[in-house]
C-alpha positions, 0 to 999 in steps of 0.5 A: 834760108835764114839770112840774106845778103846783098853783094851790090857790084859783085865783080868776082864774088870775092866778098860773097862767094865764100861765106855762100859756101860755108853756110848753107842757110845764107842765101846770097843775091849778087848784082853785077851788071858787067855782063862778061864778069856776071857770066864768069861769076855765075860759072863760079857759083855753079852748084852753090843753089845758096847763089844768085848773080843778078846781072842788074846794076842798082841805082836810085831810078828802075830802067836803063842806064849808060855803064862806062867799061874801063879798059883798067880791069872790069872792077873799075867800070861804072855808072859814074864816068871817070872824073879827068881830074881825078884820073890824073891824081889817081895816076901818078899813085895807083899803077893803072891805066884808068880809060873808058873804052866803051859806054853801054847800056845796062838795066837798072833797079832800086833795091827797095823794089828787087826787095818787093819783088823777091818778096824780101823782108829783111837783109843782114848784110848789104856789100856795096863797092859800085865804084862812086854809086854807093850811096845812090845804092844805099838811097835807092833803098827807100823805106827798106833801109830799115828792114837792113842790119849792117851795110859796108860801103865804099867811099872816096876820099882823094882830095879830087874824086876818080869818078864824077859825082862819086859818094863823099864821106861826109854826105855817106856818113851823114845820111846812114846816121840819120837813118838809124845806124851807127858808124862800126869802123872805118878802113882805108884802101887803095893807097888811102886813097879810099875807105869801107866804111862798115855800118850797123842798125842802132 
């Protein structure tokens, strides 16, 4: 294996799971805490040995950690509870009914300390969509952040956030520039409601 990708709340691996298949060499580890959708994604992966779904959420804190279910799909839940405010903007533009059904507790780990434990030196490419945590994910890097290459995040930029506490654009921007990348493009989504932001190591 000679390149190494992380695929921070993988969903069904739509990002991830391709790119595994054409190249052999690319060894992918998929964090999805979702239980069910960890499950259903691991069942896509069977004999993709390039693959692996680690059913972890990733957060700035090792341990435990409150995961709101929404009942719009399972790529809406989050460690982030909705923000009201911002459901009701959201509403009157994406046709999505955005609740909270259930809260669970779900695992929790750094990435720079997944990194230590698997023995990782260093990661080409980091995907993050964990719906308003991107930038706890990216922190939770620590003194690794350096040994990743190119990191695609995603932001909100709404004038009222869905989820509370949910990753600005100009704090997500601020701190990946001060720790040694440079902004490669910005791309809007959801009804411009948010962005991927794509970043690669100077």
């Amino acid at each position: 294996m000679n390149r190494v990708w992380f695929d921070v709340g993988a969903h069904i691996g739509a990002y991830s799971l391709p790119p595994a298949r054409a190249n052999s060499l690319l060894r992918v580890y998929a964090f999805e805490p979702h239980l069910r959708v960890a499950m259903r994604l691991a069942a896509s992966a069977v004999g993709l040995y390039n693959y692996t779904v680690i059913p972890l959420a990733v957060g700035e804190n090792d341990g435990a950690a409150s995961f709101h279910l929404s009942d719009c799909d399972d790529g809406c839940s989050s460690l982030l509870p909705f923000n009201p405010k911002g459901v009701k903007q959201w509403s009157e533009i994406v046709p999505a009914s955005l609740k909270t059904v259930e809260v669970v507790t779900v695992p929790v780990i750094r990435l720079d300390s997944f990194m230590d434990l698997a023995g990782i030196q260093k990661v080409d490419y980091l995907k993050v969509d964990a719906q308003g945590s991107d930038l706890a994910v990216v922190r939770s890097a620590g003194a690794r952040l350096r040994d990743i290459a190119r990191i695609t995040l995603e932001v909100q930029i709404s004038t009222v956030p869905l989820y509370s506490g949910g990753s600005e654009k100009c704090a997500t921007v601020e701190f990946l520039l001060q720790s040694g990348f440079r902004l490669e493009s910005c791309v809007r989504q959801t009804f411009d409601l948010e962005e991927n932001l794509t970043f690669c190591r100077i």
